[in-house]
N, C-alpha and C positions, 0 to 999 in steps of 0.2 A: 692712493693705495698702491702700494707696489707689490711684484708679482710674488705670489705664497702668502699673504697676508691676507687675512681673515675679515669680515664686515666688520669688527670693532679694531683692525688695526694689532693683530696678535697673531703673529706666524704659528703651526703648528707646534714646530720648535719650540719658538717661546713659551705655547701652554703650556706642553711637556714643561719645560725647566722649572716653571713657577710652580708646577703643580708637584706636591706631596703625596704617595702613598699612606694610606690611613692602614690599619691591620690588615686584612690579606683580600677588603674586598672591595676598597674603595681609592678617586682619586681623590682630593682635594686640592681645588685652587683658587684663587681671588676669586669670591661670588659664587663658585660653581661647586660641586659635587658630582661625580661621576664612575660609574662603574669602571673598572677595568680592564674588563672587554669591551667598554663603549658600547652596550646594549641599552645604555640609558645613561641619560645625566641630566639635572635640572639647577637650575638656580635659586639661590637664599636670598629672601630682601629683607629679613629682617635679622635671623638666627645669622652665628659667624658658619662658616661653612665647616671649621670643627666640632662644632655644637649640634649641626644636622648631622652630620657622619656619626659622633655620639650616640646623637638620640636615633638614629636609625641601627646601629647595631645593639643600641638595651634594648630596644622593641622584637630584631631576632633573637636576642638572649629570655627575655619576656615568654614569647612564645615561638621557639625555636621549633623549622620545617624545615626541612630540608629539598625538598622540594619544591618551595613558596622561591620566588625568585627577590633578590633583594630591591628588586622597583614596587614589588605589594607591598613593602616595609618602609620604600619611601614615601608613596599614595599615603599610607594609613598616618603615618608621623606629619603629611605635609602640612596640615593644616596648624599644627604650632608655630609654625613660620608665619607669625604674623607683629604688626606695634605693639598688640596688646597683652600677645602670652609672653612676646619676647625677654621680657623681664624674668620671668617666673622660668621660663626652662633654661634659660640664661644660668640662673642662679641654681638651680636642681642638678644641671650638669657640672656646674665648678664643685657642688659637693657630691656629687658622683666621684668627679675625679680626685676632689682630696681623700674620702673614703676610699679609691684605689690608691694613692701615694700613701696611707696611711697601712698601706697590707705589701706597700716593697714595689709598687708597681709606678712607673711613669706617671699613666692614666690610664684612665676603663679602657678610652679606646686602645689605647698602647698594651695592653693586657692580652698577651696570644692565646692562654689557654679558654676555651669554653668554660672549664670548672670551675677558674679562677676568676670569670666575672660574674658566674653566677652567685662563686658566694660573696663578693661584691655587693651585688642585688640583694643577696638575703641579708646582708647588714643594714638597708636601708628602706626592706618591704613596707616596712609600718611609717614613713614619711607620706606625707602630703602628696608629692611632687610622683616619689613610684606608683600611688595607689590612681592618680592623674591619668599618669601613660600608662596603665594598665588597665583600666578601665575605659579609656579612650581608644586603645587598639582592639578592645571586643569587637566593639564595630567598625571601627577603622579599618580592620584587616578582615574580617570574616565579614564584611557585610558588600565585598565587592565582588561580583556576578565573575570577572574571571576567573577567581579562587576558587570557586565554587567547585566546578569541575577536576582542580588538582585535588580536594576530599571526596570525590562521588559524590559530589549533590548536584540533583538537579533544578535546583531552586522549589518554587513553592507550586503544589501539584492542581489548585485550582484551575489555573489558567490552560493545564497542559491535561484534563480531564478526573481531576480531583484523584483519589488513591484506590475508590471503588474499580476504574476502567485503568487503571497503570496499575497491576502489579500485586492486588491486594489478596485475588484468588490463584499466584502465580507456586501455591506450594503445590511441587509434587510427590513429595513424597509422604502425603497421609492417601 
């Protein structure tokens, strides 16, 4: 290994060049996916790393936060990255994007405005494949404890003395 060269043999440099900007929030490069700002990136083994990037930005157009940071979007999507869905979101997203080339666009993910991928998504609500990853991110993304906190919740009040001793006599103004 020579010196600047990374433990697979890929200078900084090189990642940069091989890697792709995706719409304005992501990197893409051979295998990987990565923020930006490098506040996160993981790896694909089975989805192409365009196909994650995809399906992590219908997931924010799905149920867009603005506050949610786009790694709670990766977590809730990541579990499609596998042998077995591969096929299936594989194919959902190639007709994702022919439904964006079909309305003037590159691709979904190539699609800059918010407006125009949503009505995207509303062209293709009543598929299999949308009602999939929408229903999959209920709990995918709202069911992980650090989210919780960016909605005010503080999860479930049994443990933490049920709602009789937190909160329940806490009105003052009657």
């Amino acid at each position: 290994m020579t010196e600047g060269m990374g433990p697979k043999g890929l200078t900084r440099r090189q990642l940069l060049s091989q890697a792709t900007a995706a719409g304005a929030s992501f990197v893409i490069g051979s295998g990987f996916m990565a923020a930006k700002d490098a506040a996160w990136a993981m790896e694909t083994t089975a989805l192409k790393p365009d196909t994650f990037a995809t399906l992590v930005q219908m997931a924010r157009d799905i149920y867009p936060h603005d506050k949610v940071a786009d790694e709670f979007y990766v977590i809730a999507v990541k579990g499609y990255d596998t042998a077995e869905a591969a096929e299936g979101i594989e194919a959902g997203i190639a007709a994702l994007d022919a439904a964006a080339q079909g309305k003037g666009h590159d691709s979904y993910l190539g699609t800059g405005w918010e407006r125009d991928r949503v009505d995207i998504l509303r062209g293709i609500e009543d598929s299999a494949f949308f009602q999939q990853i929408r229903g999959g991110l209920v709990t995918g993304l709202y069911n992980q404890k650090a989210v919780w906190p960016i909605f005010g919740y503080e999860g479930e009040s049994f443990s933490q003395g049920g709602y009789l001793e937190r909160g329940f006599n806490d009105i003052n103004w009657l």
